[in-house]
C-alpha positions as CSV (number, residue, x, y, z in Angstrom):
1,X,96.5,126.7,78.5
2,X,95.1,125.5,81.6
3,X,92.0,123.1,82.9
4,X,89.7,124.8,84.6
5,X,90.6,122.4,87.7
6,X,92.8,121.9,90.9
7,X,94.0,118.5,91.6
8,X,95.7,116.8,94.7
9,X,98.4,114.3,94.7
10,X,98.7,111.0,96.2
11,X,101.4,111.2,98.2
12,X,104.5,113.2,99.8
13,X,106.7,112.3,96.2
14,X,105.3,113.0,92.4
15,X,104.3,109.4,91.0
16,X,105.5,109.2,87.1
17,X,101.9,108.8,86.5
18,X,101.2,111.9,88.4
19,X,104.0,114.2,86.6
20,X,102.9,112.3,83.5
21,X,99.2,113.7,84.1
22,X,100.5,116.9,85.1
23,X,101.9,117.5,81.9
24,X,98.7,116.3,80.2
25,X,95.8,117.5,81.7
26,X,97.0,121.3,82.5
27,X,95.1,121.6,85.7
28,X,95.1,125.6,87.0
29,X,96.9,124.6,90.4
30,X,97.3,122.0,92.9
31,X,96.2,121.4,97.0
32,X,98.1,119.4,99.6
33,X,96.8,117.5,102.2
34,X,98.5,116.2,105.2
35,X,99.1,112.9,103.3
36,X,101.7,115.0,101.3
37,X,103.4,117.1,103.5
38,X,106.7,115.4,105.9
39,X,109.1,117.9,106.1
40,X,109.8,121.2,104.6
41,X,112.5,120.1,102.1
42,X,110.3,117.3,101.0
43,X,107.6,120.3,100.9
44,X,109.4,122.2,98.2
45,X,110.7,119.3,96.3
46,X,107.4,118.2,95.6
47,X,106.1,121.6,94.7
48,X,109.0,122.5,92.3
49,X,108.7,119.0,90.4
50,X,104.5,119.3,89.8
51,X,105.4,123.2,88.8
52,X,107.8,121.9,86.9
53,X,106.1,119.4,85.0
54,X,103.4,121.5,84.3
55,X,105.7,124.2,83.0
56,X,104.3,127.0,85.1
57,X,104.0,129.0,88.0
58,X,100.9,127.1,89.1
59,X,98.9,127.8,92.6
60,X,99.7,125.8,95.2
61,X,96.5,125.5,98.1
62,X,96.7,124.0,101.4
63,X,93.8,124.3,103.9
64,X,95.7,126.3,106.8
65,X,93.4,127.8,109.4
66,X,94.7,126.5,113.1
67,X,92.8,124.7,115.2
68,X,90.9,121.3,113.5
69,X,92.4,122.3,110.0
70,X,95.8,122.2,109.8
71,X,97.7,120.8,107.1
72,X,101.5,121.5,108.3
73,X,101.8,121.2,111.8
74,X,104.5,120.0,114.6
75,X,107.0,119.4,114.8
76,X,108.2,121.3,112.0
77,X,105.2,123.6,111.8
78,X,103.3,126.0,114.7
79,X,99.9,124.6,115.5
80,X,98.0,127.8,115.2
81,X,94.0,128.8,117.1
82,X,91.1,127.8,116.4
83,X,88.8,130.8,114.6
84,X,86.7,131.5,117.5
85,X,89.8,132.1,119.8
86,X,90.2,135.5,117.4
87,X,86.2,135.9,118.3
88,X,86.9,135.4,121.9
89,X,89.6,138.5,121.9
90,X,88.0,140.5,119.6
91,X,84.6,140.6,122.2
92,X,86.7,142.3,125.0
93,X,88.8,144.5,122.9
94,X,87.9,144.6,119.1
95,X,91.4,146.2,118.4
96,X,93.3,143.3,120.2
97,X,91.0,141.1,118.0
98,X,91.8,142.1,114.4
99,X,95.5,142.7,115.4
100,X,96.3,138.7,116.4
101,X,93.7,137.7,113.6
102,X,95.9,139.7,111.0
103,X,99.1,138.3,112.6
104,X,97.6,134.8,112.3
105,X,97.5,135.1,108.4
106,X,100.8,136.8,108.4
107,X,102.5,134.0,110.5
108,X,100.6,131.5,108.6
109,X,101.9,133.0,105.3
110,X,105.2,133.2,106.7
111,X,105.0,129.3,107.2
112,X,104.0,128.4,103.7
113,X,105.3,130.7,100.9
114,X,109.0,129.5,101.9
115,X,107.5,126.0,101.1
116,X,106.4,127.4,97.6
117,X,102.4,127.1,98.8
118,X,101.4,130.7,97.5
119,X,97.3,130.0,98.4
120,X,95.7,129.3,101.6
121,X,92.3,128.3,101.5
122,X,91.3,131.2,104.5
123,X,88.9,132.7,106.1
124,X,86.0,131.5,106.9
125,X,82.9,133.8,106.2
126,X,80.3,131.3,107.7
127,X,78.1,132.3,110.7
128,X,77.0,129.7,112.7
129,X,74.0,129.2,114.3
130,X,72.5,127.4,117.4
131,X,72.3,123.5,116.3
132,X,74.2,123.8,113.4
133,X,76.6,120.7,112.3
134,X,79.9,121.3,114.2
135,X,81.6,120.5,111.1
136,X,81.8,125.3,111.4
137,X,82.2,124.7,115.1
138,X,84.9,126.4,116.5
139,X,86.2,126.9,113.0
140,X,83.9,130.4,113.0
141,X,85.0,133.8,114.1
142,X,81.5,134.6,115.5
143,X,78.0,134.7,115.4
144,X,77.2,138.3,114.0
145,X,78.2,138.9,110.5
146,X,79.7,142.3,111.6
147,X,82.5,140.4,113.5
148,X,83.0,137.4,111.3
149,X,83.8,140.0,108.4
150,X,85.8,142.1,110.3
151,X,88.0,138.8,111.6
152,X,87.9,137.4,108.4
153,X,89.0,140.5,106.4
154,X,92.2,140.8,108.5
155,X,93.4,137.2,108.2
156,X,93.0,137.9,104.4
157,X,95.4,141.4,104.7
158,X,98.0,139.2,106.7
159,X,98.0,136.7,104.1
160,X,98.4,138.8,101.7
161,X,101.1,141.1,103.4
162,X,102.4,137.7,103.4
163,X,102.7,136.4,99.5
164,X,99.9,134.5,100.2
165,X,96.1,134.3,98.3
166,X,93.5,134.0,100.8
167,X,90.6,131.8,99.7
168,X,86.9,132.8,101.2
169,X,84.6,130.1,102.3
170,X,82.3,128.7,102.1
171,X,80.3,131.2,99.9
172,X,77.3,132.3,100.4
173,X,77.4,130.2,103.8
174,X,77.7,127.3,105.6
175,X,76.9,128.2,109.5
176,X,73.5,126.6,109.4
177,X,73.5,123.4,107.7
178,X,72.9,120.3,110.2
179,X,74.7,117.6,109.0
180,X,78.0,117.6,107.5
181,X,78.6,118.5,103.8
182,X,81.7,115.9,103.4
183,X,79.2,112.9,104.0
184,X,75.6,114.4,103.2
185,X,74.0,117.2,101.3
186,X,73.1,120.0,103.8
187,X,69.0,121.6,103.1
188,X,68.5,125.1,104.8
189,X,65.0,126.3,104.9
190,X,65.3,129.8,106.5
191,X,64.0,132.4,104.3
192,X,65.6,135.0,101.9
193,X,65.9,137.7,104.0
194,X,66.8,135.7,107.0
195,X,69.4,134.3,105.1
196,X,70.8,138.4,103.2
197,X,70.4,139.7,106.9
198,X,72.7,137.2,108.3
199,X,74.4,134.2,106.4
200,X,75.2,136.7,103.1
201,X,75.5,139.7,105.0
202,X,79.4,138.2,106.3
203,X,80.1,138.0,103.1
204,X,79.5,141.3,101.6
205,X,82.6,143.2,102.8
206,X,85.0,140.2,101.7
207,X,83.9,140.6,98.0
208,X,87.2,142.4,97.2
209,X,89.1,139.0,98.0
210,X,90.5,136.8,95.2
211,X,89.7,133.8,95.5
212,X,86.3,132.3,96.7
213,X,84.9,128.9,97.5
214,X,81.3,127.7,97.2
215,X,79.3,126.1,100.0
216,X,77.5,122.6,98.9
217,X,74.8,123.3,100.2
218,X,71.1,123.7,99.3
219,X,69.2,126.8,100.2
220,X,65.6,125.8,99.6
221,X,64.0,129.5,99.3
222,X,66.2,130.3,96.5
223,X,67.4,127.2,94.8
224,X,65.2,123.7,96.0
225,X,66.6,121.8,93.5
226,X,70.6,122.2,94.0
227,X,73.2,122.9,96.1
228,X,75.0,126.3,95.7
229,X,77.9,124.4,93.9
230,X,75.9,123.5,91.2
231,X,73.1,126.1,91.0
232,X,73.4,128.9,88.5
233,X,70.9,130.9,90.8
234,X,73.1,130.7,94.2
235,X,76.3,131.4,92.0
236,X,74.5,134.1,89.9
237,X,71.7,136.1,91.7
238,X,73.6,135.5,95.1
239,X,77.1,134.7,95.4
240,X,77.7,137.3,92.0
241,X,75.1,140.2,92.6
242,X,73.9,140.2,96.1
243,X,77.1,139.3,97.6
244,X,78.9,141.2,94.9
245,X,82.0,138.5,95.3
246,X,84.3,139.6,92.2
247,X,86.6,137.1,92.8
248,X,88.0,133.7,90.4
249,X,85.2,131.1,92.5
250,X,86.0,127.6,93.0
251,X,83.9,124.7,93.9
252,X,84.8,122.5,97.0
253,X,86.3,119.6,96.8
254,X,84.1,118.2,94.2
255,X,84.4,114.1,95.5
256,X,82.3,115.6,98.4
257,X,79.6,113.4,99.8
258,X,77.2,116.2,99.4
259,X,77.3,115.6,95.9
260,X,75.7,113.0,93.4
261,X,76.2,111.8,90.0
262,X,79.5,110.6,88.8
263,X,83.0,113.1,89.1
264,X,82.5,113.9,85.4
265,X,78.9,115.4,85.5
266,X,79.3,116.8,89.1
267,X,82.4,119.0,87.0
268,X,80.2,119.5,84.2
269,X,77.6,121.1,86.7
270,X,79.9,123.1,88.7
271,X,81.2,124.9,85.8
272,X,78.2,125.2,84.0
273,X,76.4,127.0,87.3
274,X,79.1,129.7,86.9
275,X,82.7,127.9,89.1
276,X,85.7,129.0,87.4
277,X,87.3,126.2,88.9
278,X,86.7,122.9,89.9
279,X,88.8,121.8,93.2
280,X,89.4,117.7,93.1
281,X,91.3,117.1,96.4
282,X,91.4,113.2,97.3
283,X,94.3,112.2,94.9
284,X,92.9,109.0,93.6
285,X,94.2,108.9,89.6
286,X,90.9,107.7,88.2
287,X,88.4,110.8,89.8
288,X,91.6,112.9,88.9
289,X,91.3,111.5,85.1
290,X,87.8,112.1,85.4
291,X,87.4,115.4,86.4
292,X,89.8,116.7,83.7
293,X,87.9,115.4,81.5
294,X,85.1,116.7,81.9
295,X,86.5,120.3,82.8
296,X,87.5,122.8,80.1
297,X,90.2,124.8,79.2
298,X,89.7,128.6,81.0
299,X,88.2,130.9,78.9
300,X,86.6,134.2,78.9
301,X,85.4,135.6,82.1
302,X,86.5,132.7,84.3
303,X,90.1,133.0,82.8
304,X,90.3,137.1,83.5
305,X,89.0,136.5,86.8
306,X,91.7,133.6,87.5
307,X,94.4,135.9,85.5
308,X,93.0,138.8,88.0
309,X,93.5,136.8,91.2
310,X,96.9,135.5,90.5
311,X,97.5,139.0,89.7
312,X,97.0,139.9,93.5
313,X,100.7,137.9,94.2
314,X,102.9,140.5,95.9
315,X,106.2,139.9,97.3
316,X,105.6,139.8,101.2
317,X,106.5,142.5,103.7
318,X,109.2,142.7,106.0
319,X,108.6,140.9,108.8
320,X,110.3,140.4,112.4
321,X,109.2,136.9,112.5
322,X,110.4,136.5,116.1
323,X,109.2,139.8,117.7
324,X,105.2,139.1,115.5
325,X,105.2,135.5,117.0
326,X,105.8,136.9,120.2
327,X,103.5,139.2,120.5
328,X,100.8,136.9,118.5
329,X,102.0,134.5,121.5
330,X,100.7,137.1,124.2
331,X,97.4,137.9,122.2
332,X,96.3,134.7,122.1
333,X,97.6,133.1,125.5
334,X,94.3,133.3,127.1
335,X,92.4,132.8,123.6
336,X,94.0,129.9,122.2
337,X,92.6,126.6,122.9
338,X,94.0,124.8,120.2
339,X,91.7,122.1,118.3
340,X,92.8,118.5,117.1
341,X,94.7,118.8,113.9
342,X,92.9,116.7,111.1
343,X,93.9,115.4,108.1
């Protein structure tokens, strides 16, 4: 049975500590980081040893969007657009727009499922605003929620032609926040219906998708006391019923700046607000140890909705990888300006 958690790894090779855990603490699924990715054999050998030790077909995440986040990259890798080069097409023809956007995911899920990375933690459903953090920047698909859906939604069909889970974020929003969730804890103050107009409103048609990840971030006219992550209000009354998101939700990465209290009561939290899943991403064995813990084995409704979402693996479609990247190539050409990859 597994932990209601996903863990990183150290390194590009499993540690006999790490397989040793593995075994042990049963997390649902794993995420790499650039730290653990060299080449593409190495790539597969390290995801068939931690399936292996855990003794199952367990997800493997990666945070694959182009532009500032991107995981694999060259020289073995294409370095894919930024989000807001998709918004940039899609404003002078909307077709054009969604038709690179769902090549994007199905090129991106043609990189990855070969590696044996079947989840990519994509798209983005935040809408920025003016003076926002740019830790969103250029990362966004727009500033309407109309055309951030729209993007969003075909990035998650290409995935999935592809093999590949998308993963929404960063539920019920992150485009307003002014400082930067990975150091501080984000406060937004605009009201309820600013906030369903706009910031939720992006959301609403993605609810189908299977995966989901919450924002840390407080929204003072629902929830003043806690950020979405940990608030059974945001995850319940918002992200659940006015959102109507369906899908198994996990946390981000739970060693977050935004967050206080110590890795086994920030889990505790996160789970008891209503995350299925608890996402743990820096690799360091003792917050690892921690966080299982403190998470429990999935049950009930978290467990049908993970069971659900894993469900949603297909086989991918037939692709003619080189005539798609060539024609993704010509869609983007004047689009594309290309962020700095990040760890």
């Amino acid at each position: 049975m597994s932990r209601a958690f996903i863990t990183g790894l150290a390194g590009p090779n499993l540690t006999l500590e790490e397989r040793a855990f593995l075994r042990v603490a049963a997390p649902f699924g794993l995420i790499l980081f650039r730290r653990n990715i060299e080449a593409p054999d190495q790539v597969r050998r390290l995801v068939a040893e931690a399936r292996a030790a855990l003794g199952q077909q367990a997800p493997v995440l990666v945070d694959q969007e182009g532009g500032r986040v991107q995981r694999l990259g060259p020289p073995h890798w294409p370095v894919y657009p930024p989000g807001a080069a998709y918004g940039h097409l899609y404003d002078q023809d909307p077709a054009a727009g969604l038709r690179a956007a769902r090549l994007g995911g199905r090129l991106i899920a043609a990189d990855l499922l070969p590696l044996g990375i079947d989840v990519d933690c994509l798209p983005l459903g935040d809408v920025p605003v003016a003076g926002a953090n740019a830790v969103i920047g250029d990362r966004a698909y727009g500033e309407t929620p109309a055309k951030v859906a729209a993007i969003a939604g075909a990035i998650a069909d290409g995935l999935m032609e592809g093999g590949v889970l998308p993963v929404l974020k960063h539920l019920p929003g992150h485009g307003r926040p002014t400082v930067d969730s990975h150091a501080d804890l984000p406060v937004v103050a605009a009201d309820r219906a600013t906030l369903e107009a706009t910031d939720f409103a992006a959301f609403r048609p993605l609810g189908r998708l299977p995966f989901g990840m919450t924002a840390h971030v407080v929204f003072t006219s629902l929830d003043p006391g806690a950020p979405a992550t940990t608030s059974p209000i945001m995850i319940g009354q918002v992200i659940r019923d006015s959102i109507g998101f369906s899908g198994a939700l996990m946390s981000d990465d739970i060693s977050m700046g935004a967050l206080s209290g110590t890795l086994g009561a920030r889990t505790h939290a996160a789970l008891g607000a209503g995350c299925d899943l608890v996402l743990h991403c820096n690799g360091n064995p003792d917050e690892m140890r921690a966080v299982a813990e403190a998470a429990m084995e999935l049950a009930g409704a978290a467990a049908r909705r993970t069971d659900a979402a894993l469900a949603a693996r297909r086989p991918p479609a037939e692709l003619d990888a080189a005539a798609a990247r060539a024609e993704f190539a010509a869609l983007m050409a004047p689009h594309a300006k290309v962020g700095t990859v990040v760890a």
